[in-house]
KEDOKE-355462 format. One record per residue (C-alpha): x, z, y; residue in three letters. Coordinates in steps of 0.25 Angstrom, whole numbers, padded with zeros to 4 digits, always signed. Layout:
# KEDOKE-355462
XZYALA...
***
This chain:
# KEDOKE-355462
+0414+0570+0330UNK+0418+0554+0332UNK+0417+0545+0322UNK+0427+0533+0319UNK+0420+0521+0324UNK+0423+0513+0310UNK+0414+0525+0304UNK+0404+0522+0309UNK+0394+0514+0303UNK+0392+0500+0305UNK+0377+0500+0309UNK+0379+0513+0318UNK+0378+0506+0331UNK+0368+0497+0330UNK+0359+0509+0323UNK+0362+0516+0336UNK+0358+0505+0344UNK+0371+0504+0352UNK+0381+0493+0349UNK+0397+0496+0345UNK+0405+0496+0356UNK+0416+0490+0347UNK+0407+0477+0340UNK+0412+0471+0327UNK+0422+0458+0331UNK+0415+0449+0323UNK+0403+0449+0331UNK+0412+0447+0343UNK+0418+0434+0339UNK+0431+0430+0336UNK+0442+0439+0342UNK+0449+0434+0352UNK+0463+0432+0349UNK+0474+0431+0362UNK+0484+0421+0360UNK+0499+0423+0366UNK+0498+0414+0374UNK+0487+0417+0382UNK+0491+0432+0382UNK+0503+0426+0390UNK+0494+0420+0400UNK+0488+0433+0403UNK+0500+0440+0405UNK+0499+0443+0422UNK+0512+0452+0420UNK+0524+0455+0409UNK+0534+0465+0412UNK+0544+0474+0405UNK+0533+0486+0407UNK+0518+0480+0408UNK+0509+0467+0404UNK+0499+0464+0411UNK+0489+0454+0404UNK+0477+0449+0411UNK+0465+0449+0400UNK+0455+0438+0399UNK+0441+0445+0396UNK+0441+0441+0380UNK+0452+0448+0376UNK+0451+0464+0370UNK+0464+0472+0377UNK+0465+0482+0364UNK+0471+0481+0351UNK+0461+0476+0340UNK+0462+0473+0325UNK+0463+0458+0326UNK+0477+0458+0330UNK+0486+0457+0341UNK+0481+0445+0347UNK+0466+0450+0346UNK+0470+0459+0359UNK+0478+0461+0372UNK+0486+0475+0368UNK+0489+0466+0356UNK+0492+0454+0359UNK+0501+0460+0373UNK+0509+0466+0364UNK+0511+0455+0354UNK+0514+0445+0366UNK+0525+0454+0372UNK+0529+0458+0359UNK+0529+0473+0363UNK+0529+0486+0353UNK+0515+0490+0361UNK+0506+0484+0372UNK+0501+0496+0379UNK+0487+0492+0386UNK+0487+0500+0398UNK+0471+0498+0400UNK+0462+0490+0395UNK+0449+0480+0398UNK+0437+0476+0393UNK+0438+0463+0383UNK+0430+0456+0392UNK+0437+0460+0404UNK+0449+0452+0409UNK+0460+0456+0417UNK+0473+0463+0418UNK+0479+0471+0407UNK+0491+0479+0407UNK+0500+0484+0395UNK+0512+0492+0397UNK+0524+0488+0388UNK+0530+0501+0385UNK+0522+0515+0382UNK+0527+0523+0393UNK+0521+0515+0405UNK+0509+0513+0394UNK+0506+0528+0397UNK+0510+0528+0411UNK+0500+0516+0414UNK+0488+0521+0406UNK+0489+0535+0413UNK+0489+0528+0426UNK+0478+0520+0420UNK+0470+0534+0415UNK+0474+0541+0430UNK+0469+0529+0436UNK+0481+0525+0443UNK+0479+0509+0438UNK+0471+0502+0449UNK+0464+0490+0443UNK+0455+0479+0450UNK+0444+0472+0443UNK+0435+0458+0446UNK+0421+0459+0440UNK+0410+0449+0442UNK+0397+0456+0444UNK+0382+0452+0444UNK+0375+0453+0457UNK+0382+0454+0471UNK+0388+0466+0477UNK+0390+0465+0491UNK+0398+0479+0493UNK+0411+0487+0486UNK+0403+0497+0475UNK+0409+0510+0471UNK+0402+0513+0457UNK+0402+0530+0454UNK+0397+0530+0441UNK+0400+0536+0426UNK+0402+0530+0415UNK+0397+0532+0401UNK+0392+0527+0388UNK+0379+0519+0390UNK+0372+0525+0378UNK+0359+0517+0382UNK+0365+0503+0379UNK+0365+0496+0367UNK+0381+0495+0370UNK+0390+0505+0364UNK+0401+0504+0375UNK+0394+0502+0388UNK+0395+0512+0398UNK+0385+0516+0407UNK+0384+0525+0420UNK+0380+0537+0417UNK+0380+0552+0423UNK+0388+0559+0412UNK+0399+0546+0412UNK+0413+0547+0417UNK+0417+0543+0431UNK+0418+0529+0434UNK+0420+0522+0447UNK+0420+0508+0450UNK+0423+0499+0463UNK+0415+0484+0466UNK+0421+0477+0476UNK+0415+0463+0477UNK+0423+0450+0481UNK+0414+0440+0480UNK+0398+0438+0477UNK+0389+0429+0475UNK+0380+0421+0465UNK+0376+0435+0461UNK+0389+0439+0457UNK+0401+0448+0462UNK+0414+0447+0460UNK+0420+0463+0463UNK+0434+0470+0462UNK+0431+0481+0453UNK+0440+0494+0454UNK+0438+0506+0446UNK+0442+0521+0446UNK+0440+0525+0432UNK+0441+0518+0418UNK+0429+0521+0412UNK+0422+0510+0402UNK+0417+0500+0407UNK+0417+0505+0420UNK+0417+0491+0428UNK+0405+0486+0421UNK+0396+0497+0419UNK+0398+0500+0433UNK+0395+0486+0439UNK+0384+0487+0431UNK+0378+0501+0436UNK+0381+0493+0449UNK+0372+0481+0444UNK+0383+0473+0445UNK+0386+0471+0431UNK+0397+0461+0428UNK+0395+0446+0423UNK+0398+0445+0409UNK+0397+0459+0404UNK+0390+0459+0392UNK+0387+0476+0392UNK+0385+0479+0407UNK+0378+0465+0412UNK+0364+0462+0409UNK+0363+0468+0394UNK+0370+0478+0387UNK+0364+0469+0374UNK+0371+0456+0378UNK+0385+0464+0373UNK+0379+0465+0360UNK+0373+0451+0362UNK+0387+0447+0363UNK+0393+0454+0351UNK+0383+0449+0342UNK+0384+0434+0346UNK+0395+0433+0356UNK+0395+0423+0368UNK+0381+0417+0368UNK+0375+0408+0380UNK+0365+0418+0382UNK+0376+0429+0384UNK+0381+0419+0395UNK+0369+0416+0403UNK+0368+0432+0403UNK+0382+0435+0406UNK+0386+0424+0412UNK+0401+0428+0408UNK+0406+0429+0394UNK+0415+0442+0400UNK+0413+0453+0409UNK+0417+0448+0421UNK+0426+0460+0425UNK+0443+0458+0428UNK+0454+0466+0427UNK+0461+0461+0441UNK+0472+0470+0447UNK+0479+0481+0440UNK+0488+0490+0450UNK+0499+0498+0442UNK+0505+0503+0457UNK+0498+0517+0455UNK+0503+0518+0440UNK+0518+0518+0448UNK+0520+0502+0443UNK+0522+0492+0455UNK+0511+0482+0448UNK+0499+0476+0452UNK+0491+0466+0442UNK+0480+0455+0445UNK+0474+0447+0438UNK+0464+0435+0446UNK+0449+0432+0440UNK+0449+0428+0427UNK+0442+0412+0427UNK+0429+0416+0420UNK+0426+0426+0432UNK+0433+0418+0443UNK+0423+0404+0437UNK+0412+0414+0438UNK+0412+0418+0451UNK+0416+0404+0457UNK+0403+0398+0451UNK+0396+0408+0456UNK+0402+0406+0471UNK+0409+0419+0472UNK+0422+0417+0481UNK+0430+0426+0480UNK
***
């Protein structure tokens, strides 16, 4: 038997030791709020069918109880003024990148069985710690990490889902890597539990970089200086870069360069790339 998360007692996570995976907002900070003219700089593509919205990583893709402008399904269909936003797939808060809507809810379900059936090719940029020399191919299940202190993370794990992942780096150095990321399944989390089985966590990841704890850290305090001489990046550095509608039958191909945190990173680093 499930029970509704808002019976749950208040203290019930932190008797069991593990945090919620969905923290109160007040000890988060202030919400952000997307102002309309921003959103319109974001915009990468406006048609009669698709928007296609390029994320920068502070901003939550669902609907939440803040109002419209407190998130991107909400504030796209606001801007355009439409009956229904219909997110086709969505990313991490703190993962930027491209983000598509469907305008109407025939292509909706079109475009999210493609998405389910795999048929939607997508291309990621991820800053990793340490230097990988060769292309990886990670094999590894996914599941709940019941050891960590994190409600959410996933972990590999034998009895997990199928998971596979593919690290291609373009640049190194400074004891950093700058790698196209494509995957083959969905699961949660999938780029960054994987980079981090690889050793390779990402910069900036606050639940798969050097402590599971600096999350909670985070939500307790938020930014801090010593989150950032952990962290080094307020973000995971991780980007939505190319999405490829041509095997879901639509002639559209989406790409989105390095967001200027990543891109500042890496050149102070002296990765040319």
């Amino acid at each position: 038997m499930s029970i509704p998360a808002s019976n749950v007692p208040q203290d019930f996570f932190a008797l069991s030791g593990r945090a919620c995976a969905w923290p109160r907002r007040t000890k988060q900070g202030p919400v952000r709020m997307i102002k309309p003219d921003e959103l319109r700089s974001w915009i990468v593509h406006d048609d009669a069918r698709l928007i296609v919205v390029n994320k920068p990583g502070d901003v939550v893709c669902h609907p939440s109880k803040d109002g419209p402008w407190s998130s991107l399904a909400s504030a796209v269909r606001e801007f355009a003024r439409l009956e229904s936003a219909h997110l086709i797939f969505r990313i991490d808060r703190e993962t930027s990148g491209l983000v598509v809507f469907a305008k109407e809810a025939g292509l909706a379900s079109r475009l999210q069985r493609a998405v389910r059936e795999r048929r939607v090719a997508k291309a990621y940029l991820a800053v990793m710690t340490g230097e990988m020399c060769e292309p990886v191919t990670v094999v590894q299940p996914l599941g709940d990490d019941v050891g960590s202190p994190v409600f959410v993370k996933s972990t590999v794990r034998a009895d997990g889902q199928p998971a596979v992942s593919h690290f291609t780096p373009i640049a190194k150095g400074g004891g950093f890597t700058l790698a196209r990321v494509v995957t083959e399944t969905g699961r949660k989390h999938q780029i960054r539990a994987h980079a981090q089985w690889l050793g390779h966590p990402l910069v900036g990841d606050k639940i798969y970089g050097p402590d599971a704890r600096l999350y909670l850290e985070f939500i307790d305090h938020g930014w801090t200086s010593a989150l950032a001489e952990k962290l080094l990046l307020p973000r995971q550095a991780l980007h939505c870069a190319e999405i490829d509608l041509r095997p879901a039958d639509l002639p559209d191909v989406f790409r989105a360069e390095l967001p200027a945190d990543m891109r500042t990173f890496i050149e102070e680093r002296g990765l040319n790339f």
